[in-house]
ZATI-106673 format. One line per 5 residues: number of its first residue (from 1); their letters; for each residue x, y, z of N, C-alpha, C. Coordinates in nm, 4 decimals, decimal comma. Layout:
<recs>
NUM) A) X Y Z X Y Z X Y Z  ...
</recs>
This chain:
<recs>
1) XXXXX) -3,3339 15,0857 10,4012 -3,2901 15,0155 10,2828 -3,1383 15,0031 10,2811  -3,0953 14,8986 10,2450 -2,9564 14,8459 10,2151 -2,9160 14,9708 10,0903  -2,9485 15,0653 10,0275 -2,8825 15,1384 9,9144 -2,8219 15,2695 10,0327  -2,9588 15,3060 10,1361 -2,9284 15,4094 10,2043 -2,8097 15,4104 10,2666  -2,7900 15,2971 10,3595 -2,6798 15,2329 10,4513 -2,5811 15,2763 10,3616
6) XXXXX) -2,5525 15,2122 10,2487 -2,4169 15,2139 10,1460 -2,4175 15,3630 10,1488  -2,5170 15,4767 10,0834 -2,4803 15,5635 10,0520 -2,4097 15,6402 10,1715  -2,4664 15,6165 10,3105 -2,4480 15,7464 10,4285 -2,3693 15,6629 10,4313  -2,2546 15,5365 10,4763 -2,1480 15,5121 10,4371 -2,0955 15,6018 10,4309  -2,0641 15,5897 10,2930 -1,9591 15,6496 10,1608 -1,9448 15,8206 10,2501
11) XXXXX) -2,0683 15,8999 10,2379 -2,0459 16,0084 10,2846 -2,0232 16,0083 10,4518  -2,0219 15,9215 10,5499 -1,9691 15,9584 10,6627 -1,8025 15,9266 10,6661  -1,7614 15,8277 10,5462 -1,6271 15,8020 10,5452 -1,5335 15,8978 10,4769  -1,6439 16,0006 10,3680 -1,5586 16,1037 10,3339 -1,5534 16,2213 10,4391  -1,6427 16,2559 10,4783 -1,6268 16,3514 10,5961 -1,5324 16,3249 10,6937
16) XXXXX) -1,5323 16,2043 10,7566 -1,3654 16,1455 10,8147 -1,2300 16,1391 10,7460  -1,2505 16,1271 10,6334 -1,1296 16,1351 10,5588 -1,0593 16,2827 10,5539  -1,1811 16,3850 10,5340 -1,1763 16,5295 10,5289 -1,1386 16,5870 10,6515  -1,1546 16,5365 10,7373 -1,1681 16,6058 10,9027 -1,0088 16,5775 10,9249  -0,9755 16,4507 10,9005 -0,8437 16,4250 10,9387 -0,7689 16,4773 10,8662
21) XXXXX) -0,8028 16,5363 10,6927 -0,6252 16,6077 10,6263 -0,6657 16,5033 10,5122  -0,7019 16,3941 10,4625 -0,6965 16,3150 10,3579 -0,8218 16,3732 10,2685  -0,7824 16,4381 10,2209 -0,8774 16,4593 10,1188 -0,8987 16,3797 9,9825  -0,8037 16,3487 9,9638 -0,7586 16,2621 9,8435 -0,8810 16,1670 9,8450  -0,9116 16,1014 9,9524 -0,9796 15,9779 10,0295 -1,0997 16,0210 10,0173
26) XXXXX) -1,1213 16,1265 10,0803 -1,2432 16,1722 10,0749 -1,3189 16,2243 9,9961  -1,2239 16,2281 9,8636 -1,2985 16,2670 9,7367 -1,3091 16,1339 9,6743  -1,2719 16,0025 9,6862 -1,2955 15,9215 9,6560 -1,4140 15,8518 9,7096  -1,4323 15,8914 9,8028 -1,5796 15,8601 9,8674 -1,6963 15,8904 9,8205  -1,6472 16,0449 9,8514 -1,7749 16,1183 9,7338 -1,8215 16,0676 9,6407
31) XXXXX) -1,7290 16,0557 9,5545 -1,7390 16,0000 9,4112 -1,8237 15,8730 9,4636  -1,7874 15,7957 9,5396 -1,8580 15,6450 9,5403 -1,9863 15,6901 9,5888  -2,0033 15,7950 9,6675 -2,1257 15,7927 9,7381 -2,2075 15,8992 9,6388  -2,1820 15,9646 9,5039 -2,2229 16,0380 9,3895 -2,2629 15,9164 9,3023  -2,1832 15,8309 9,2580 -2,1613 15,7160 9,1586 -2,3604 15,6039 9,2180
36) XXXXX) -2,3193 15,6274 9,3258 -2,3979 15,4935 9,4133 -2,5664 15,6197 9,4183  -2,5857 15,7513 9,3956 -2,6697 15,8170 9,4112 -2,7122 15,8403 9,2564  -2,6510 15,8260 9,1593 -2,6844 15,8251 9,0210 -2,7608 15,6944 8,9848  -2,6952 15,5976 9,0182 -2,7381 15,4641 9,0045 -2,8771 15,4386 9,0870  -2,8800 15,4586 9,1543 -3,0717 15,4644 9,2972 -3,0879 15,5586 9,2922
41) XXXXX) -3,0733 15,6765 9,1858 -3,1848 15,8316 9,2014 -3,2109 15,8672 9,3340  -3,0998 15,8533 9,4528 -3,1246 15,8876 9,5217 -3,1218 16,0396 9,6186  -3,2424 16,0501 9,6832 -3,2733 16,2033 9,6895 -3,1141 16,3232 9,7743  -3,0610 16,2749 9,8028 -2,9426 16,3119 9,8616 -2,8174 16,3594 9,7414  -2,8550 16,3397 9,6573 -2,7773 16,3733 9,5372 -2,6828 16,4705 9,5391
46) XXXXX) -2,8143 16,6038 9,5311 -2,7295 16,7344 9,5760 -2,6471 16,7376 9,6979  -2,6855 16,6812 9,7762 -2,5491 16,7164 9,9161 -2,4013 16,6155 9,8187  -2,4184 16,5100 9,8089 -2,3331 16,4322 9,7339 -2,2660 16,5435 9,6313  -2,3500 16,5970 9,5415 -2,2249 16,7047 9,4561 -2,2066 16,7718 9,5031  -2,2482 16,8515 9,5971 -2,2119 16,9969 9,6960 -2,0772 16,9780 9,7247
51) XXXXX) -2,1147 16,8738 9,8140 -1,9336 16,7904 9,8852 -1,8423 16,7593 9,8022  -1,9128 16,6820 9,6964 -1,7572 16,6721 9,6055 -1,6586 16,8313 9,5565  -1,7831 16,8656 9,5033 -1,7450 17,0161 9,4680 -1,6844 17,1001 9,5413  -1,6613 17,0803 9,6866 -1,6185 17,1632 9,7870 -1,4528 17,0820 9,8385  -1,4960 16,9269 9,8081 -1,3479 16,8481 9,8693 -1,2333 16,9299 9,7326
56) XXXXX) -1,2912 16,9338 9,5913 -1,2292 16,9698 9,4797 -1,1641 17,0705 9,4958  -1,2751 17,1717 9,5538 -1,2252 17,3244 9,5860 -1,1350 17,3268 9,6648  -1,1514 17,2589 9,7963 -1,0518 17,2982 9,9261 -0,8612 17,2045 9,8776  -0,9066 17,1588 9,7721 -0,7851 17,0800 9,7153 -0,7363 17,1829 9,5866  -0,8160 17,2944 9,5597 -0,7228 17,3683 9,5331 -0,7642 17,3050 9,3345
61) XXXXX) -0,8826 17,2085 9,3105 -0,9110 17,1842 9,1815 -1,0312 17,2540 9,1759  -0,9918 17,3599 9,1446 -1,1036 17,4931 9,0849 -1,1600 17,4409 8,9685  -1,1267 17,3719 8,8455 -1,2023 17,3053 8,7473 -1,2776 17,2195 8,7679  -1,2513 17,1111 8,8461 -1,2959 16,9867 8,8540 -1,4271 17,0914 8,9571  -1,4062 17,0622 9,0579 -1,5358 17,1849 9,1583 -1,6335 17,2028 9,0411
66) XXXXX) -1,5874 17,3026 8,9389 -1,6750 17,3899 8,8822 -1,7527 17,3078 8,7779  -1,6691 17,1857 8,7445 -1,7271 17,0715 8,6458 -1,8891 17,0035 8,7337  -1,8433 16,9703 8,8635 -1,8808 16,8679 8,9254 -2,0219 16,9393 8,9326  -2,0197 17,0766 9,0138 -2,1591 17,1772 8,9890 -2,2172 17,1966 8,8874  -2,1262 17,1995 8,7707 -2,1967 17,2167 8,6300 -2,3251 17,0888 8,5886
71) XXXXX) -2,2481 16,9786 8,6472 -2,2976 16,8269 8,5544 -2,4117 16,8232 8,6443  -2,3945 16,8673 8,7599 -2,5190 16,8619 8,8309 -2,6348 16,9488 8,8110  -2,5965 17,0450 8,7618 -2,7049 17,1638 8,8130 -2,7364 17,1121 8,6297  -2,6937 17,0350 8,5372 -2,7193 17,0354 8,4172 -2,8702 16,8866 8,5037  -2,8396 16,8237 8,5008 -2,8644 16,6829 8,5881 -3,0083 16,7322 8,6194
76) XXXXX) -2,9964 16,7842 8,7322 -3,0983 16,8437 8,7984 -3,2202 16,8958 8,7212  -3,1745 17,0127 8,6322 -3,2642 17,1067 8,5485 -3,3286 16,9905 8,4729  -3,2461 16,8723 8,4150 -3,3197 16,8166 8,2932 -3,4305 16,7246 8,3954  -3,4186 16,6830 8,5273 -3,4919 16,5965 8,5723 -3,6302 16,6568 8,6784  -3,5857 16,7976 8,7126 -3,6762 16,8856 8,8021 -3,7389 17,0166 8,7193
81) XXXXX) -3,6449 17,0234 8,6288 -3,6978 17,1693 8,5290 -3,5971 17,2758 8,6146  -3,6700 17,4020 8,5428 -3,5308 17,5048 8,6193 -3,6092 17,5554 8,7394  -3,6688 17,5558 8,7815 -3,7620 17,6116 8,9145 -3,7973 17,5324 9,0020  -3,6574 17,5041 9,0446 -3,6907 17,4034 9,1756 -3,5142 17,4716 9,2713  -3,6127 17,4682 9,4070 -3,4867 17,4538 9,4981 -3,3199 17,4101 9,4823
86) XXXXX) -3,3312 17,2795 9,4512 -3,2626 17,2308 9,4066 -3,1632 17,2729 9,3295  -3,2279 17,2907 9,2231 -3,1487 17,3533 9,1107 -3,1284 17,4940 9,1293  -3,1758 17,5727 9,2076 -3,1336 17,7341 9,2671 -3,0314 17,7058 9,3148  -3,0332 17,5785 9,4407 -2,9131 17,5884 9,5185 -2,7553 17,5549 9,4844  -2,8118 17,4940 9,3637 -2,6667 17,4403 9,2491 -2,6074 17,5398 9,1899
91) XXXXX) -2,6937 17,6429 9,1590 -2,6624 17,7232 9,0600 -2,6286 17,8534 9,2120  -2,6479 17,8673 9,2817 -2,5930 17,9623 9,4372 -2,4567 17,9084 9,4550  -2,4325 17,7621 9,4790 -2,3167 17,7549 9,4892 -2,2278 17,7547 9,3595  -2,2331 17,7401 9,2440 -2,1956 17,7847 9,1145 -2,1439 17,8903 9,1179  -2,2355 17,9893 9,1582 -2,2307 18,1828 9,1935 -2,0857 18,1539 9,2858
96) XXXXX) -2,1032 18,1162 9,4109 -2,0283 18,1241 9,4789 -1,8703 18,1175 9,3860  -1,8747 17,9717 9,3668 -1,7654 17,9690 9,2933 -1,6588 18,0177 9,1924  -1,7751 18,1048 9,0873 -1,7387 18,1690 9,0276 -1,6698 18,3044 9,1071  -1,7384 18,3669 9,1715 -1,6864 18,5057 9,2497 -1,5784 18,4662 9,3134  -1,5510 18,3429 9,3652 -1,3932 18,3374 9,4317 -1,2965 18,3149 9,3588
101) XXXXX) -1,3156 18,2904 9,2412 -1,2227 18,2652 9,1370 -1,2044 18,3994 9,0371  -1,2796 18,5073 9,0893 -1,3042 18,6488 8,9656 -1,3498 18,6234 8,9001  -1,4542 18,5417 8,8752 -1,5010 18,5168 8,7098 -1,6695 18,5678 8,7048  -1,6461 18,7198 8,7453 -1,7841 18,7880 8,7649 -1,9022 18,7824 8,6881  -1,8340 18,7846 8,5775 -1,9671 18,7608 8,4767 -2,0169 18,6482 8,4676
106) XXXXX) -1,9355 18,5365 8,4792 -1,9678 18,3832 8,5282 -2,1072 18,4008 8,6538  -2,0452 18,4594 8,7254 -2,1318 18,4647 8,8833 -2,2018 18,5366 8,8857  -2,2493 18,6844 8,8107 -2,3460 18,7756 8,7563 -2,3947 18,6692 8,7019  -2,3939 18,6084 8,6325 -2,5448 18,4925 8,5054 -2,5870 18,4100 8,6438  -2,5285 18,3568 8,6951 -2,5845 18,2595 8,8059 -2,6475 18,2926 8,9311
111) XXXXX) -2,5658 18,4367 8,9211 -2,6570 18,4727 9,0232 -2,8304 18,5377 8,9994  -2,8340 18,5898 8,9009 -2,9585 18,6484 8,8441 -3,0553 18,5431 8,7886  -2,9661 18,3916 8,7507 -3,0583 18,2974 8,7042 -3,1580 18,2166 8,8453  -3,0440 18,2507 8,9569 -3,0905 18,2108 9,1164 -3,1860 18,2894 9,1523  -3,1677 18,3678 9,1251 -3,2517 18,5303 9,2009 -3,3749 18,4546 9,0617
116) XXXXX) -3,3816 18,4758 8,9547 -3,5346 18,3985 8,8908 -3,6095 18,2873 8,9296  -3,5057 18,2201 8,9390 -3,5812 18,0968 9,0016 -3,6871 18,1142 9,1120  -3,5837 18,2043 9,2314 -3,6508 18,2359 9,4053 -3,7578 18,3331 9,3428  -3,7830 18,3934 9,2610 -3,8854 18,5145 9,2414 -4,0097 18,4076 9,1745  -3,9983 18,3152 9,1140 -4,0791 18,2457 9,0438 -4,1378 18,1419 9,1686
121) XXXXX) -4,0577 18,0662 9,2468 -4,1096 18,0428 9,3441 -4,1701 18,0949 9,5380  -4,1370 18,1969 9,5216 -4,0784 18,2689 9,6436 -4,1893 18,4011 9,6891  -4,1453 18,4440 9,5542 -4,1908 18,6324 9,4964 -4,0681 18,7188 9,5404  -4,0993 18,8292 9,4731 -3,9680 18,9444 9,4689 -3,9066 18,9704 9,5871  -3,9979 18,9576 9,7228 -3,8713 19,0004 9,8213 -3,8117 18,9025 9,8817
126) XXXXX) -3,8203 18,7820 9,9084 -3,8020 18,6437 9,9593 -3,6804 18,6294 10,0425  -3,6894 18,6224 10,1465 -3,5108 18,6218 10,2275 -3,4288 18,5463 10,1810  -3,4212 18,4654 10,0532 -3,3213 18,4015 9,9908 -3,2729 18,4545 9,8673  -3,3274 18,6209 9,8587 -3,3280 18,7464 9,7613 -3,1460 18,7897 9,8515  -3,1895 18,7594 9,9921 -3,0683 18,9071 9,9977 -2,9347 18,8492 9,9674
131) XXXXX) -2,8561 18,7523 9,9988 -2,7492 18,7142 9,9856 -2,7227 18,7617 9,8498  -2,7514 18,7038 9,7548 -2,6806 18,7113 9,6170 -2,7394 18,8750 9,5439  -2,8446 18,9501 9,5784 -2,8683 19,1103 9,5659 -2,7185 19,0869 9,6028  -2,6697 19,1076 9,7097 -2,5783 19,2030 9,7658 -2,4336 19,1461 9,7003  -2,4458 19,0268 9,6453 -2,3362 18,9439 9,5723 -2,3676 19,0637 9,4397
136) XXXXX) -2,4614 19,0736 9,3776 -2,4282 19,1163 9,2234 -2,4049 19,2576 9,2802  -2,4623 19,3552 9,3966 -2,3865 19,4930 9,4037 -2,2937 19,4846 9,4069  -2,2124 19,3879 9,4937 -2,0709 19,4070 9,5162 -1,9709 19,3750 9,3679  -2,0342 19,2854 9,2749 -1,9845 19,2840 9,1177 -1,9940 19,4029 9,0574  -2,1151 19,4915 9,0817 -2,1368 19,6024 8,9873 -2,0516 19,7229 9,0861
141) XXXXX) -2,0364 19,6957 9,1755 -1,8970 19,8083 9,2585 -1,8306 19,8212 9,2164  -1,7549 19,6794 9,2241 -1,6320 19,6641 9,1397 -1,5779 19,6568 9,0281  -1,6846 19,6680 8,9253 -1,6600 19,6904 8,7939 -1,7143 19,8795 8,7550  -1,7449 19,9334 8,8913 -1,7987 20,0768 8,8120 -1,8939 20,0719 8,7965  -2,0179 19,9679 8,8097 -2,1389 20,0170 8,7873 -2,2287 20,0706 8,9153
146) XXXXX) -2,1981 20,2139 8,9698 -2,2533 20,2215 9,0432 -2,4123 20,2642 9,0793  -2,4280 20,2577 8,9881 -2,6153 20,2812 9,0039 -2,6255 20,1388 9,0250  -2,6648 20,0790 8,8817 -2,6922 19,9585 8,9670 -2,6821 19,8478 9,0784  -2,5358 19,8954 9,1180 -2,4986 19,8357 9,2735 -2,5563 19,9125 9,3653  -2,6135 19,9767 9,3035 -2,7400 20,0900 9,4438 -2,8495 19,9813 9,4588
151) XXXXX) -2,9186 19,9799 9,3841 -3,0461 19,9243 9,3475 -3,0279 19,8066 9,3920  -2,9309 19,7485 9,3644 -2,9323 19,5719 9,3997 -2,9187 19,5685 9,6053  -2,8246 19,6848 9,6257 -2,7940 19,7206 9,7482 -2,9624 19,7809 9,8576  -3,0251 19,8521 9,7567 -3,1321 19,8772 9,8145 -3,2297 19,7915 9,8124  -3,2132 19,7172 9,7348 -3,3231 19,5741 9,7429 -3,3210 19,4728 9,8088
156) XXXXX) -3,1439 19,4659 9,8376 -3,1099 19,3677 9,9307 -3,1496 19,4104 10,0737  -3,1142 19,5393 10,1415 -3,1391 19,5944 10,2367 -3,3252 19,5751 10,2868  -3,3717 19,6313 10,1987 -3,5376 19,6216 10,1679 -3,5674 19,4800 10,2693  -3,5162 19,3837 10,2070 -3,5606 19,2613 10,1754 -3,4759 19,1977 10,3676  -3,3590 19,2474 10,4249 -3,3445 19,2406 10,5478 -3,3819 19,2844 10,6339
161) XXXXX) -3,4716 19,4069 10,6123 -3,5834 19,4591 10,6766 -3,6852 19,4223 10,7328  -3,7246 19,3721 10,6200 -3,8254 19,3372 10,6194 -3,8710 19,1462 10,6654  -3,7079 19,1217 10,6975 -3,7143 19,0047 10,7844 -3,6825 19,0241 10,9052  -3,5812 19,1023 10,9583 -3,5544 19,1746 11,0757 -3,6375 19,2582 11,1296  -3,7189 19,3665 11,0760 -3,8135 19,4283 11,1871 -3,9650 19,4226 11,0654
166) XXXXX) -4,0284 19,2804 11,0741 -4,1343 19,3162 10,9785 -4,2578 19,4034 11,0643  -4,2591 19,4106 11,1685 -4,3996 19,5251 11,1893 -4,3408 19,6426 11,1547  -4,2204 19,7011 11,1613 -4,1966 19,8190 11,1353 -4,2084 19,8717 10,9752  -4,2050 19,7314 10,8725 -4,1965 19,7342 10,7037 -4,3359 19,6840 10,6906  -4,4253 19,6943 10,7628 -4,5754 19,6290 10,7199 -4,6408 19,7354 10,6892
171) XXX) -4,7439 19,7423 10,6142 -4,8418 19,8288 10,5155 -4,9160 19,8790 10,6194  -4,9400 19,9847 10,6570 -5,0862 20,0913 10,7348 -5,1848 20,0066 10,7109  -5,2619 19,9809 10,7718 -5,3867 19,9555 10,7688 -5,5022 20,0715 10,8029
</recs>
Protein backbone atom coordinates (compact mmCIF):
# COMPACT_ATOMS: atom_id res chain seq x y z
CA UNK A 1 0.00 0.00 0.00
CA UNK A 2 0.95 3.57 -0.92
CA UNK A 3 0.30 4.66 3.14
CA UNK A 4 3.04 1.90 4.04
CA UNK A 5 5.68 3.23 1.46
CA UNK A 6 5.05 6.91 2.97
CA UNK A 7 5.24 5.68 6.42
CA UNK A 8 8.76 3.40 6.18
CA UNK A 9 9.81 6.54 4.30
CA UNK A 10 9.49 8.96 6.98
CA UNK A 11 11.11 6.41 9.43
CA UNK A 12 14.08 5.27 7.19
CA UNK A 13 14.77 9.11 6.63
CA UNK A 14 14.76 9.68 10.33
CA UNK A 15 17.09 6.96 11.15
CA UNK A 16 19.50 8.64 8.46
CA UNK A 17 19.08 11.83 9.78
CA UNK A 18 19.99 10.25 13.32
CA UNK A 19 22.96 8.16 12.16
CA UNK A 20 24.55 11.17 10.62
CA UNK A 21 24.31 13.85 13.88
CA UNK A 22 20.93 15.65 12.61
CA UNK A 23 18.65 14.93 14.92
CA UNK A 24 16.72 17.94 14.64
CA UNK A 25 15.68 16.23 11.11
CA UNK A 26 15.09 13.25 12.40
CA UNK A 27 12.69 14.19 14.85
CA UNK A 28 10.91 15.82 12.25
CA UNK A 29 10.46 12.71 10.49
CA UNK A 30 9.24 10.95 13.26
CA UNK A 31 6.75 13.28 13.84
CA UNK A 32 5.68 12.91 10.05
CA UNK A 33 5.98 9.28 10.18
CA UNK A 34 3.79 9.43 13.96
CA UNK A 35 1.38 12.19 12.34
CA UNK A 36 0.96 9.80 9.00
CA UNK A 37 0.44 6.55 11.65
CA UNK A 38 -2.39 8.38 13.62
CA UNK A 39 -4.12 9.28 10.53
CA UNK A 40 -4.07 5.16 8.88
CA UNK A 41 -4.13 3.48 12.47
CA UNK A 42 -1.30 2.15 11.42
CA UNK A 43 0.11 -0.97 13.24
CA UNK A 44 3.73 0.41 13.56
CA UNK A 45 2.65 3.14 15.79
CA UNK A 46 4.50 2.08 18.77
CA UNK A 47 7.95 1.85 17.06
CA UNK A 48 6.96 5.46 15.63
CA UNK A 49 6.62 6.78 19.43
CA UNK A 50 9.44 4.66 20.80
CA UNK A 51 11.74 6.62 18.26
CA UNK A 52 10.41 9.83 18.72
CA UNK A 53 10.73 9.44 22.39
CA UNK A 54 14.28 8.32 22.18
CA UNK A 55 15.39 11.13 19.22
CA UNK A 56 13.79 13.62 22.26
CA UNK A 57 15.82 11.89 24.83
CA UNK A 58 19.20 11.63 23.04
CA UNK A 59 18.55 15.56 22.36
CA UNK A 60 18.66 15.98 25.79
CA UNK A 61 14.37 16.90 25.80
CA UNK A 62 13.61 14.80 28.83
CA UNK A 63 9.94 16.37 28.79
CA UNK A 64 9.00 16.19 25.44
CA UNK A 65 10.40 12.07 25.51
CA UNK A 66 8.33 11.66 28.56
CA UNK A 67 5.20 13.54 26.92
CA UNK A 68 5.53 11.62 23.68
CA UNK A 69 5.38 8.03 25.87
CA UNK A 70 2.75 9.41 27.95
CA UNK A 71 0.21 10.34 24.87
CA UNK A 72 0.95 7.07 23.67
CA UNK A 73 0.76 4.65 26.26
CA UNK A 74 -2.59 6.98 27.08
CA UNK A 75 -3.51 6.18 23.08
CA UNK A 76 -2.87 2.71 23.30
CA UNK A 77 -4.72 1.76 26.70
CA UNK A 78 -7.90 3.61 25.40
CA UNK A 79 -7.75 1.60 22.00
CA UNK A 80 -6.21 -2.02 23.26
CA UNK A 81 -7.27 -1.79 27.06
CA UNK A 82 -4.42 -2.08 29.64
CA UNK A 83 -3.36 -5.77 28.96
CA UNK A 84 -1.81 -5.81 25.92
CA UNK A 85 1.90 -6.00 24.91
CA UNK A 86 1.82 -3.00 23.56
CA UNK A 87 0.85 -1.02 26.16
CA UNK A 88 3.41 -3.01 28.71
CA UNK A 89 6.01 -2.03 26.35
CA UNK A 90 5.07 1.79 26.55
CA UNK A 91 4.76 1.80 29.94
CA UNK A 92 8.71 -0.38 30.21
CA UNK A 93 10.03 2.26 28.33
CA UNK A 94 8.21 5.01 30.51
CA UNK A 95 9.97 2.96 33.56
CA UNK A 96 13.02 3.32 31.78
CA UNK A 97 12.75 6.87 31.51
CA UNK A 98 11.74 7.73 34.57
CA UNK A 99 14.83 5.87 36.44
CA UNK A 100 17.31 7.84 34.27
CA UNK A 101 16.00 10.93 35.20
CA UNK A 102 15.65 9.83 39.33
CA UNK A 103 12.17 10.02 39.31
CA UNK A 104 11.80 6.57 41.21
CA UNK A 105 8.54 6.67 42.27
CA UNK A 106 7.56 7.71 38.73
CA UNK A 107 9.37 4.34 37.59
CA UNK A 108 8.27 2.21 40.78
CA UNK A 109 4.28 2.88 39.42
CA UNK A 110 5.34 1.85 35.89
CA UNK A 111 7.20 -0.55 36.63
CA UNK A 112 4.72 -2.64 38.84
CA UNK A 113 1.87 -1.51 36.41
CA UNK A 114 4.29 -3.55 33.62
CA UNK A 115 5.05 -6.35 35.87
CA UNK A 116 0.66 -6.57 36.06
CA UNK A 117 0.09 -6.46 32.87
CA UNK A 118 3.02 -9.53 32.05
CA UNK A 119 1.42 -11.52 35.12
CA UNK A 120 -2.11 -11.12 33.63
CA UNK A 121 -0.89 -12.18 30.37
CA UNK A 122 2.23 -14.23 30.89
CA UNK A 123 1.79 -15.63 34.70
CA UNK A 124 4.06 -14.80 37.69
CA UNK A 125 7.35 -16.01 36.51
CA UNK A 126 7.48 -14.93 32.77
CA UNK A 127 11.08 -13.91 31.46
CA UNK A 128 9.77 -10.45 30.83
CA UNK A 129 9.33 -10.53 34.95
CA UNK A 130 13.16 -10.23 35.35
CA UNK A 131 14.33 -6.98 33.94
CA UNK A 132 12.12 -4.56 35.77
CA UNK A 133 12.03 -7.17 39.37
CA UNK A 134 15.54 -6.20 39.38
CA UNK A 135 14.72 -2.42 38.24
CA UNK A 136 12.30 -1.98 41.39
CA UNK A 137 15.17 -3.86 43.80
CA UNK A 138 17.58 -1.63 42.71
CA UNK A 139 14.84 1.49 43.65
CA UNK A 140 14.12 -0.15 46.96
CA UNK A 141 18.24 -0.34 47.57
CA UNK A 142 18.50 2.85 47.08
CA UNK A 143 15.97 4.29 48.99
CA UNK A 144 16.62 1.77 52.16
CA UNK A 145 14.16 -0.59 51.54
CA UNK A 146 16.01 -3.49 51.99
CA UNK A 147 13.74 -6.37 52.46
CA UNK A 148 11.87 -5.67 49.79
CA UNK A 149 14.78 -5.27 47.35
CA UNK A 150 15.43 -8.91 48.56
CA UNK A 151 12.29 -10.28 47.40
CA UNK A 152 12.10 -8.43 44.15
CA UNK A 153 15.94 -9.61 43.82
CA UNK A 154 14.91 -13.16 44.64
CA UNK A 155 12.17 -13.26 42.23
CA UNK A 156 14.06 -11.81 39.66
CA UNK A 157 16.86 -14.37 40.10
CA UNK A 158 14.05 -17.27 40.42
CA UNK A 159 12.68 -16.24 37.24
CA UNK A 160 16.56 -16.35 35.37
CA UNK A 161 16.80 -19.64 36.48
CA UNK A 162 14.49 -20.84 35.54
CA UNK A 163 15.15 -19.65 31.92
CA UNK A 164 18.80 -20.45 32.07
CA UNK A 165 18.91 -23.93 33.56
CA UNK A 166 15.08 -25.03 33.40
CA UNK A 167 15.71 -28.91 34.00
CA UNK A 168 17.60 -28.05 36.95
CA UNK A 169 14.24 -25.57 38.34
CA UNK A 170 11.68 -28.29 37.10
CA UNK A 171 9.31 -30.05 39.66
CA UNK A 172 10.32 -34.00 40.70
CA UNK A 173 8.25 -36.08 39.16
Amino acid sequence: MIQDAVFQTYVELAGNACDAGNLALGERMLRAALEETERLEHSSLEDAINSLAYVHYQRGKFRRAELVLKRGLKMYENVLGTNNLHVAALMLNLAGLYLSRKKDSSARLMYERYIQVIEVLHGHDHKLLERPLSQLAYIDTTHGRFESAQLFYMRAVKIRNLIHNPDICAPLV
